[in-house]
N, C-alpha and C positions, 0 to 999 in steps of 0.2 A: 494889397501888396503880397498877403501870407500865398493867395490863391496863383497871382502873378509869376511868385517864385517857383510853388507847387510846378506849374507849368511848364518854365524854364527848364527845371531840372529832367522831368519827365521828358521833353524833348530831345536835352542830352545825352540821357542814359537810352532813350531809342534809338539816337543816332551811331552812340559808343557800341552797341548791341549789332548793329546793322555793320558796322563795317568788321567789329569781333565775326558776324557769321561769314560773310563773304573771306573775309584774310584766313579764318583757323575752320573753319567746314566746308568754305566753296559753296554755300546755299545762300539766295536770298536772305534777309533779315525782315522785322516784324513792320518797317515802315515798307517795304516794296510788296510785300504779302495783302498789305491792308490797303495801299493803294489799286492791287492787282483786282480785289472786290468788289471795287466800287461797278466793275461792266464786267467783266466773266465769274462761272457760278463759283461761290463761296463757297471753303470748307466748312466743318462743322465747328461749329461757333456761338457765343452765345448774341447776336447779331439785334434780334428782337429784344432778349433779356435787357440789354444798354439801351436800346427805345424806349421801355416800358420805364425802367429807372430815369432818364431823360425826360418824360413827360410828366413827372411829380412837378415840375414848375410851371406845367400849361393848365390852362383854364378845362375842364370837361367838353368843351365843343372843341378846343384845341386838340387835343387828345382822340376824339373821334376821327378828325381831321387828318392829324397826323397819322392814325396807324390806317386809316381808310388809303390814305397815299401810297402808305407804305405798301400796301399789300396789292394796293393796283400797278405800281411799278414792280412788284413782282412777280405779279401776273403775266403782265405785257413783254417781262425779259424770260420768261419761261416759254411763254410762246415763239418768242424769237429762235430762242436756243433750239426748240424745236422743230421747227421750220428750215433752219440754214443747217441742222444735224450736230449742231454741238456738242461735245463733248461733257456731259458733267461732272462733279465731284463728287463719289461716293453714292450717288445718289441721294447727295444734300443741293437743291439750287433755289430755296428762297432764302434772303437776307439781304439783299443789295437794295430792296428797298427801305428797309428799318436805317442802313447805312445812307442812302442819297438824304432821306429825311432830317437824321440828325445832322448832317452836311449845310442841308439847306437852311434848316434852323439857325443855325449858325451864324450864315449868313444874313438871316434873318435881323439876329441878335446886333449886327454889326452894323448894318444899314437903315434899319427901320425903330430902335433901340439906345434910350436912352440911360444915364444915369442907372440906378437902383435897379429896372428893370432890366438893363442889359448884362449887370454882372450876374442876377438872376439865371437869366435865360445859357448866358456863356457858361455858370456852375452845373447847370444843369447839362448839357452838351456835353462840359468836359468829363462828368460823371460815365455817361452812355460810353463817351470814346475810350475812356477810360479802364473801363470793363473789359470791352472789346478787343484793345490794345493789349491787354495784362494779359489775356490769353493767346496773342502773339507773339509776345513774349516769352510766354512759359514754354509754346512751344520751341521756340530758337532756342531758348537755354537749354532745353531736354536735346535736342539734336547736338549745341555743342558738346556738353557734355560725353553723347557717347562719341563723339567726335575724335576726344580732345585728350579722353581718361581709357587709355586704353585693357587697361585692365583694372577688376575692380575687388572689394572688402569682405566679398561673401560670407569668405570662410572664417574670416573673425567673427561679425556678425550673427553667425549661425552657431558659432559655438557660446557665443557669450549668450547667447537664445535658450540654451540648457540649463540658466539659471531659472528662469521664466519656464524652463516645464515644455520648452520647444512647442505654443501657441500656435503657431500656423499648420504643423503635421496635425495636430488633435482640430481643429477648428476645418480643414481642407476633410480627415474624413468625419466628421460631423457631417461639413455640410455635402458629399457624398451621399449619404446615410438617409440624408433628409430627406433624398428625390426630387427633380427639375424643380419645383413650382416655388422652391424655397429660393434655391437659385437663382430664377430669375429677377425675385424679386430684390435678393441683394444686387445682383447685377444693375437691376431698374436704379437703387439708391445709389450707388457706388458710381453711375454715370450722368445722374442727371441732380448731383450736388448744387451746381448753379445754378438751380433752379430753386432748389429750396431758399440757395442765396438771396436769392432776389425777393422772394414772396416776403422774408422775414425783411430784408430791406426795405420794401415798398411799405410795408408795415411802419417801421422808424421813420420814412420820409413822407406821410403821409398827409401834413398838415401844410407841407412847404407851399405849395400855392395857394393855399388860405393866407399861411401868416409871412408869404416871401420871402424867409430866410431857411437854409437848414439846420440842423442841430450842430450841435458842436461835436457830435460824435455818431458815429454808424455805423452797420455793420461793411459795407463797402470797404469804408479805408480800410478795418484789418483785412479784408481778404486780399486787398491790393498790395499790401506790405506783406502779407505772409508769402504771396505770389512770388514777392520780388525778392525777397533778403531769402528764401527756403531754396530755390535753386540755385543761389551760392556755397549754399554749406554742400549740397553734389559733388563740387568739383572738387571740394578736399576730403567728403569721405564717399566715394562714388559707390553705390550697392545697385544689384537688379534684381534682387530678393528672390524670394525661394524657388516659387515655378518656372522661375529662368536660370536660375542657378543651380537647382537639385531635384529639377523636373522637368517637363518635357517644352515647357514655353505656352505662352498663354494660347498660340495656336494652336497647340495640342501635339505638334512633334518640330516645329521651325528651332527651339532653345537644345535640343538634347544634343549636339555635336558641340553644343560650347559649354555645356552642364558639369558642371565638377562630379558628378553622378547621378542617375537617375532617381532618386529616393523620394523626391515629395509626393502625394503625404501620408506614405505607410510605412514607411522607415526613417529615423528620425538621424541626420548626417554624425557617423562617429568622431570620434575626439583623434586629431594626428598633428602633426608639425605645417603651421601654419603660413599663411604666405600669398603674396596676391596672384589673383588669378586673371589670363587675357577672357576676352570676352568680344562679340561681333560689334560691329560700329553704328549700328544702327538702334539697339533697343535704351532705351538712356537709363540713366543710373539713377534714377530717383527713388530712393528708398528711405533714406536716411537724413532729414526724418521723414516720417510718415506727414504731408501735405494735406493729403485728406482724412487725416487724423487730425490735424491743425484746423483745417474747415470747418469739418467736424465739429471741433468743439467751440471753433465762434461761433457759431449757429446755436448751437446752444446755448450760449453766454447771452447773446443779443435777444434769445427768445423768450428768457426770463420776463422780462419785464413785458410781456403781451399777455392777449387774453389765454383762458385756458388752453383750447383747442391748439393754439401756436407754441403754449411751452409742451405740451403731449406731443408735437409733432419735431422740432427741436430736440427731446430727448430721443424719441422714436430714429432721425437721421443720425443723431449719435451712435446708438446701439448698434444698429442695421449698419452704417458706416464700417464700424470697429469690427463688426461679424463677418463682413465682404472682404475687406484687407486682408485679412488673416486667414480668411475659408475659401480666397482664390489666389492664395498665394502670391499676393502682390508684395506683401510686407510681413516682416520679423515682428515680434514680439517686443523685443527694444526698439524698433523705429517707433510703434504704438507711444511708448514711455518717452520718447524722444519730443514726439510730437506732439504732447500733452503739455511738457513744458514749455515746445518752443512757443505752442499757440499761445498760453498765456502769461508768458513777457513779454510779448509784443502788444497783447492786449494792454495790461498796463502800462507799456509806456507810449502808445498810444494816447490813452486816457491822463497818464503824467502831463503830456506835451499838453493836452485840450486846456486842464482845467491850472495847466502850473506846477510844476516841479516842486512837492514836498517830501519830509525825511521819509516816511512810508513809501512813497514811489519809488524814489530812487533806489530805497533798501530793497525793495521787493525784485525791482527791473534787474540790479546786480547780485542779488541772490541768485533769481532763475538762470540770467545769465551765465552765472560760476555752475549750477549746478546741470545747466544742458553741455557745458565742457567738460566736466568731469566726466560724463555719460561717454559723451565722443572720445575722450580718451579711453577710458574704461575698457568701451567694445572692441577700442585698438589695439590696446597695451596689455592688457590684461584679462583676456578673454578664458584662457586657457582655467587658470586661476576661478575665475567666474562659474565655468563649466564643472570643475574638481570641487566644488562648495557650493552645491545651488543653497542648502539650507541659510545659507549667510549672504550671500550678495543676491538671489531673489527678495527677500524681504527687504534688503540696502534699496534695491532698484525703486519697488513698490515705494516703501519711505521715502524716498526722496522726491517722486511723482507729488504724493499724499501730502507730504511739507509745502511744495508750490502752492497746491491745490488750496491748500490752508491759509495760508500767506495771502493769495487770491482774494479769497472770501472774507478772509479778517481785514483788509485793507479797500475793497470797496465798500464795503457795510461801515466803515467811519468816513470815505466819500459818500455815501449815501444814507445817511440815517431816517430810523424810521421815525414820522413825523406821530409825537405821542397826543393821544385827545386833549383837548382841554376841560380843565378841570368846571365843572359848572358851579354859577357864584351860592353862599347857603344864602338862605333866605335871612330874609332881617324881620324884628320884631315891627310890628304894627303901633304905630304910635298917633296915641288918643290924646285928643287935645285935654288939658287939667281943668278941671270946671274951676 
């Protein structure tokens, strides 16, 4: 019934999304985009990523099966395109196979699928589409957004940024300084997040078609809830963060006629009378919070509990993460702080919902809660303030991060206690019969 509703809802809110995109941007929405895939080439997407997550419930010959399909109907629609001259995307055109496959499965599940097995097979399916859909989503949000907000928070932003020691000017020329090969490799992290996603997930769902059910918890749901509830909070505090707003735009000159000034990141934006600023309708305002700050740090949270090699690489996409935001000028210093929080309230209540609402949960979930409002007020209302006192409201900022973080930790470690040895029995005396 939980999964039944799950469903429901999710169909809803894609249908609510779809017709939001067509009435207030005039574009397609995330169901006509996903349906448009199945026969012309895909965008870029994570298409295979939702396959490979989908096939935790098949058997290893199933799983062969599946991606050998997948990849010969992508073969076959690649040659087509090429032969009649089609058009591609980006020069992205496989994935419409990983998408018929999970389709067909599906179908599968429905026709040929009983009982236990078939809600199996459908959990499994709905995970893949689920994936797939989230970042159809994200995208339609991000367009309405710049859609919708037509002008946006920079400049509060950038000044309450001066508490923090202004993060992205020191970090952008750092990684300047660094030379290309540092670069790339942030860029490498900073674009292929869901992929890490996925490896750490396949990790947690690993056992599902051995033991036919999945865990009670993963990393998937939070990334699907931070997907979905993070592109809300856009459209009330809408940012395009530094390279777009006080430098030249991630193209390299596309942002500087909309730019409040050209300064990032050798000059760090001076302090003046505040106020929002227009901005073009195209790049979206996803700044606030930092999202792949949020990623970020489920990925690390979910990686704890693996073997060595996956929490070194979990901190490693942390780091590298937080060094790329900030050293390509996509995000502020407080979205950083933002997104630290917002990632783990949602993880706990998450975790509340799975295993039961107790005083700890709910304390911790309306703690973080109160204190990611406070923030968003903060950088709105009182920036200035912020700016005029870094020695007092940077350390506030920091603390109040460091207090979640705390909370966090002291509240799963009593959901989670460590199992102590048992004690071994003493020996007992030797007893000799009495002559």
């Amino acid at each position: 019934m939980l999964w039944t509703a799950a469903g429901v809802v999710s169909l809803g809110f894609l249908i609510t999304l779809e017709i939001i995109a067509r009435r207030c941007a005039g574009v397609p929405g995330p169901l006509t985009e996903q349906a448009r895939e199945v026969v012309f080439a895909p965008k870029p997407g994570p298409l295979y990523a939702g396959l490979a997550l989908m096939m935790v419930v098949l058997t290893w010959r199933q799983r062969f099966i599946a991606a050998g399909v997948a990849i010969g109907i992508d073969v076959v629609l690649v040659l087509v395109r090429l032969a009649v001259g089609a058009k591609m995307t980006d020069g992205h055109t496989f994935g419409n196979g990983a998408l018929w496959v999970m389709l067909g499965w599906a179908v599968i599940a429905v026709t040929r699928r009983t009982g236990r097995e078939r809600v199996l097979l459908l959990k499994g399916v709905g995970l893949g589409l689920l994936l797939v859909a989230g970042r159809k989503t994200g995208d339609t949000w991000l367009l309405i957004t710049s859609r919708t907000r037509p002008t946006v928070f920079d400049p509060y932003v950038a000044t309450a940024d001066h508490a923090l020691g202004n993060p992205s000017w020191l970090a952008g020329r750092a990684l300047e300084a660094s030379g290309p090969i540092t670069g790339h490799v942030l860029g490498l992290v900073y674009a292929q997040l869901a992929v890490a996603a996925v490896v750490v997930a396949l990790y947690q769902l690993r056992d599902v078609g051995v033991e036919r059910r999945f865990p009670r918890h993963h990393l998937v749901r939070t990334f699907l809830v931070i997907g979905l509830v993070g592109p809300a909070i856009y459209m009330i505090f809408p940012v395009v963060g530094p390279v777009f707003a006080y430098g030249p735009g991630a193209s390299g000159t596309g942002g500087v006629q909309w730019a409040v000034a050209n300064l990032w990141p050798n000059t760090p934006p001076p302090l003046h009378p505040l106020h929002p600023v227009p901005y073009d309708d195209i790049t979206p305002r996803n700044c606030m919070p930092s999202l792949h700050t949020a990623w970020a740090t489920a990925i690390f949270l979910h990686s704890r509990k693996g073997p060595r090699l996956l929490r070194y690489a979990g901190a490693f996409w942390l780091t590298a993460t937080l060094a790329a935001t900030l050293g390509f000028g996509y995000h502020y210093g407080t979205d950083l702080v933002a997104g630290v929080v917002f990632a783990l309230t949602v993880e706990v209540a998450l975790r509340s919902f799975d295993r039961g609402w107790d005083r700890a949960g709910m304390r911790l979930v309306a703690y973080g809660t109160a204190v990611f409002t406070v923030l968003l007020l903060s950088y709105r209302y009182v920036p200035m303030e912020m700016a005029e006192h870094p020695w007092v409201f940077g350390p506030l900022l920091i603390l109040a991060m460091i207090s979640v973080i705390h909370g966090y930790t002291r509240t799963t470690r009593l959901w989670d206690p460590t199992v102590a040895p048992g004690r071994l029995p003493e020996p007992q005396p030797e007893l000799r019969p009495v002559p």
